[in-house]
Biotite code that builds the C-alpha atoms (Angstrom):
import biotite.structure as struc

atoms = struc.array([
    struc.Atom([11.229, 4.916, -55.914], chain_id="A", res_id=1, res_name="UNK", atom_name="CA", element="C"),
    struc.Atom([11.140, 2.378, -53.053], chain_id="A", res_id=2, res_name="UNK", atom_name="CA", element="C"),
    struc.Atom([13.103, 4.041, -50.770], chain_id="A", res_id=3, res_name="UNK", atom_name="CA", element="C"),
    struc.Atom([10.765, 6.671, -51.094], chain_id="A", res_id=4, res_name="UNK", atom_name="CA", element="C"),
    struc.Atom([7.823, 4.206, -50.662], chain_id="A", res_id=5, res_name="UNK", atom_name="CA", element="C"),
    struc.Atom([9.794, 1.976, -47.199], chain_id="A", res_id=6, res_name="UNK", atom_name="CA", element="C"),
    struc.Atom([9.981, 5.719, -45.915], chain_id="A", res_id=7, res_name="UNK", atom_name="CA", element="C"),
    struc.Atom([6.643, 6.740, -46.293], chain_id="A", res_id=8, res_name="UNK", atom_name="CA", element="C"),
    struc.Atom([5.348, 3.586, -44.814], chain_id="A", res_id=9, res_name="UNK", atom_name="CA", element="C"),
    struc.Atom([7.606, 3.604, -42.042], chain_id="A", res_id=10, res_name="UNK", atom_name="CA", element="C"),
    struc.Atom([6.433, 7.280, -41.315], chain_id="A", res_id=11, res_name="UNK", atom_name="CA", element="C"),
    struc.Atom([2.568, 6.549, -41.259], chain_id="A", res_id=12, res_name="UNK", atom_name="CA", element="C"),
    struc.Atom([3.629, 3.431, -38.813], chain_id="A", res_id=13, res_name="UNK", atom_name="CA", element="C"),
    struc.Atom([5.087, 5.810, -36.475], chain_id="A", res_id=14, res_name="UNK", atom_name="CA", element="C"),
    struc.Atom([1.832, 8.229, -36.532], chain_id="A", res_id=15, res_name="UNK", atom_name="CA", element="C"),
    struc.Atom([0.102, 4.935, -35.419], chain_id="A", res_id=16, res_name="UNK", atom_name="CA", element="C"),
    struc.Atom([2.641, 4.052, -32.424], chain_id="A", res_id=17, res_name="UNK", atom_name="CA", element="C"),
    struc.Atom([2.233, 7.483, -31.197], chain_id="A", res_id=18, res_name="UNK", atom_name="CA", element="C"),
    struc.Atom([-0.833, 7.742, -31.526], chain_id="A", res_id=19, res_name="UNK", atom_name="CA", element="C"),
    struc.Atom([-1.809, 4.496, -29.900], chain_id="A", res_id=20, res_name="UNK", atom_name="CA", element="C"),
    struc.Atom([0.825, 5.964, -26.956], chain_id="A", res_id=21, res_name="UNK", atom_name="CA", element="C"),
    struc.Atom([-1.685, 8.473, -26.533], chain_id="A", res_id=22, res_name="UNK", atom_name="CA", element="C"),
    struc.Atom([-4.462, 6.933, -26.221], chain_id="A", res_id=23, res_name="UNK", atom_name="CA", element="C"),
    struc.Atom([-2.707, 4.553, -23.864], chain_id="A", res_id=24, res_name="UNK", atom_name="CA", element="C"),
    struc.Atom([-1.820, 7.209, -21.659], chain_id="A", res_id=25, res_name="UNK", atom_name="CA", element="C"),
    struc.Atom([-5.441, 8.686, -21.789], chain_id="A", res_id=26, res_name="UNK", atom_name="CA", element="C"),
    struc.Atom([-6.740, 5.555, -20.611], chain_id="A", res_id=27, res_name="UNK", atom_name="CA", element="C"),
    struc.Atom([-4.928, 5.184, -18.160], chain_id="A", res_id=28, res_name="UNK", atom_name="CA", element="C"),
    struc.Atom([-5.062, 8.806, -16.256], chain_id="A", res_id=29, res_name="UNK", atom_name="CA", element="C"),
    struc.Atom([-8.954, 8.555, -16.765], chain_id="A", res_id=30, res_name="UNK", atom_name="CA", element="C"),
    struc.Atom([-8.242, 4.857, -14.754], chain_id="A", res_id=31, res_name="UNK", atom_name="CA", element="C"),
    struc.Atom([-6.138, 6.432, -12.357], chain_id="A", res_id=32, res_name="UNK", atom_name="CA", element="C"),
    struc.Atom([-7.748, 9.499, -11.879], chain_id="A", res_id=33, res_name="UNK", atom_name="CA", element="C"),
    struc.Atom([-11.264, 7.288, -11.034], chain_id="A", res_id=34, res_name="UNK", atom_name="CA", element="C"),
    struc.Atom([-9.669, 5.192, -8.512], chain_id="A", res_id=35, res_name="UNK", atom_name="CA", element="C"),
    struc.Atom([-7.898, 8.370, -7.217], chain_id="A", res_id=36, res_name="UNK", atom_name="CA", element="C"),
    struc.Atom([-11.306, 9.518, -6.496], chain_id="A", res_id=37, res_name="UNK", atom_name="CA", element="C"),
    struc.Atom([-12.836, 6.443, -5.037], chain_id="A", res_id=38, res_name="UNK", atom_name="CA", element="C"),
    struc.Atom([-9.966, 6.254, -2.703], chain_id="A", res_id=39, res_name="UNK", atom_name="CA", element="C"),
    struc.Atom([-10.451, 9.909, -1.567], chain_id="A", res_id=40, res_name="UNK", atom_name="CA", element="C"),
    struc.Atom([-14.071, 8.882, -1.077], chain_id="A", res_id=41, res_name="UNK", atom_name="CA", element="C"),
    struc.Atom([-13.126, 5.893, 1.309], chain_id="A", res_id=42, res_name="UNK", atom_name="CA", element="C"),
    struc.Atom([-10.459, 8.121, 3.299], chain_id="A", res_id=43, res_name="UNK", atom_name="CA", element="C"),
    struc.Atom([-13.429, 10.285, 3.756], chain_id="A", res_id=44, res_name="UNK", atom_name="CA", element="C"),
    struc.Atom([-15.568, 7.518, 5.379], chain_id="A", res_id=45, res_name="UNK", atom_name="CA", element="C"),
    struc.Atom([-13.468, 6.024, 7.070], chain_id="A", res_id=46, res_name="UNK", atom_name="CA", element="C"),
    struc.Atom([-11.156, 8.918, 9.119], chain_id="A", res_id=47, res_name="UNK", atom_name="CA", element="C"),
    struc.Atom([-12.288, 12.215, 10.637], chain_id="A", res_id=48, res_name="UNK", atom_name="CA", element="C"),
    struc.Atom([-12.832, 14.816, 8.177], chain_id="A", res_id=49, res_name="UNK", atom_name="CA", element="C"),
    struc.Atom([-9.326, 16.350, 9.568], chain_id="A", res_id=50, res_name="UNK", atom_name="CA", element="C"),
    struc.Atom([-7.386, 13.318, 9.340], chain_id="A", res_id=51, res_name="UNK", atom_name="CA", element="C"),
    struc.Atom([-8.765, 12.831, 5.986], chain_id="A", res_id=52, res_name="UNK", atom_name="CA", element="C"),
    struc.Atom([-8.102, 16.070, 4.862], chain_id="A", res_id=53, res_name="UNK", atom_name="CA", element="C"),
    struc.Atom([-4.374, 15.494, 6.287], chain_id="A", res_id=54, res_name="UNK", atom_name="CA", element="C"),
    struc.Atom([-4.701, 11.958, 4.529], chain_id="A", res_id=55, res_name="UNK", atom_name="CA", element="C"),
    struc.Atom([-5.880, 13.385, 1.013], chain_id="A", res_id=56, res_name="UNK", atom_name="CA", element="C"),
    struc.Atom([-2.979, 16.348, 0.850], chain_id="A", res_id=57, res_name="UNK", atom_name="CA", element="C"),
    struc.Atom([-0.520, 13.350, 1.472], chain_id="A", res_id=58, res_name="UNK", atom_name="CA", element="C"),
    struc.Atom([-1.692, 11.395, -0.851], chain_id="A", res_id=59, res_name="UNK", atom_name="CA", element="C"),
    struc.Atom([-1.613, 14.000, -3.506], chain_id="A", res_id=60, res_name="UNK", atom_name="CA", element="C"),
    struc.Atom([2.050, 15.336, -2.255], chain_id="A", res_id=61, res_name="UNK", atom_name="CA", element="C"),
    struc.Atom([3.274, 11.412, -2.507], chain_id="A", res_id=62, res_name="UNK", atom_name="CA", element="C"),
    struc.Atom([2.385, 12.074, -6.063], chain_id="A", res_id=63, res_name="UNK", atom_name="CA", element="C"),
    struc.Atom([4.157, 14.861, -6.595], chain_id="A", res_id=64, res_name="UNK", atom_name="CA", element="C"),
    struc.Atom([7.088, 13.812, -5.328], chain_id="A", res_id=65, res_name="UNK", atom_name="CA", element="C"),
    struc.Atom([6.767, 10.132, -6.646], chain_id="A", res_id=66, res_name="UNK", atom_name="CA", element="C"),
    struc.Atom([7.638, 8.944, -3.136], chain_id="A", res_id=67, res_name="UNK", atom_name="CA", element="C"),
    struc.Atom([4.542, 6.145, -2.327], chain_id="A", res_id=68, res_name="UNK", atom_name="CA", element="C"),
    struc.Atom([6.109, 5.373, 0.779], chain_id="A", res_id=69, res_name="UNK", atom_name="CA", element="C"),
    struc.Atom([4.983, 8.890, 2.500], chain_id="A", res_id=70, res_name="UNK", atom_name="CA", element="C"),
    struc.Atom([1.761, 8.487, 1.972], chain_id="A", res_id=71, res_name="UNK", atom_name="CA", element="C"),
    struc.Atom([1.737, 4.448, 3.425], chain_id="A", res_id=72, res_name="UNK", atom_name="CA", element="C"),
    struc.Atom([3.929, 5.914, 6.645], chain_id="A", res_id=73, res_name="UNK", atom_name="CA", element="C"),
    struc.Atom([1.132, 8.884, 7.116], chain_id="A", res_id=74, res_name="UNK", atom_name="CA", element="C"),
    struc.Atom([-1.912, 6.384, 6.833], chain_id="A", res_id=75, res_name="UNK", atom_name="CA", element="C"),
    struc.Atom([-0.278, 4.154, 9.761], chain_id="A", res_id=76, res_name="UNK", atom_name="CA", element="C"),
    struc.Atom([0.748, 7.467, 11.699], chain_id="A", res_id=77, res_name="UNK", atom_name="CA", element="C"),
    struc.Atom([-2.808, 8.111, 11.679], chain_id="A", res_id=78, res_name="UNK", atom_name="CA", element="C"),
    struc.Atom([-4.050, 5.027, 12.340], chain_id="A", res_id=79, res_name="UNK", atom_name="CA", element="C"),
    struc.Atom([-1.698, 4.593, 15.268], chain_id="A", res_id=80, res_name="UNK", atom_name="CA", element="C"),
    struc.Atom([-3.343, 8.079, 16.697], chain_id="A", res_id=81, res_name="UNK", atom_name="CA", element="C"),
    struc.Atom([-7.445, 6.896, 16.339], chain_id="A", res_id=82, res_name="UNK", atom_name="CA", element="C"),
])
């Protein structure tokens, strides 16, 4: 009988982890995904809207391919052109 019990409580402990993982995770796209968008705002301010276009598909392809560092060398490409 409280083996039966240990595993039941064990199992409603790991409904809580994951579902704490997944709010986690929520929390912090919606986080990301805001300052994502403020930064897109600034690039647009702050370049010409072709450069910034340029800028903004970089950025999002430096996502994609997890590779930060293409997006850093593009910003001083362009700011090496202006």
């Amino acid at each position: 009988m409280q083996k039966k019990t240990r595993s039941l409580l064990e199992e409603l402990d790991a409904m809580y982890v994951e579902r704490d993982r997944k709010l986690l995770i929520e929390n912090r796209a919606a986080a990301l995904i805001n300052n994502a968008i403020k930064l897109m705002e600034e690039i647009d301010r702050e370049f010409s809207p072709e450069q910034a276009e340029n800028l903004q598909r970089k950025l999002l392809n430096a996502i994609r391919t997890k590779d930060s560092g293409k997006f850093a060398r593009s910003v001083r490409r362009t700011n090496a052109d202006s």
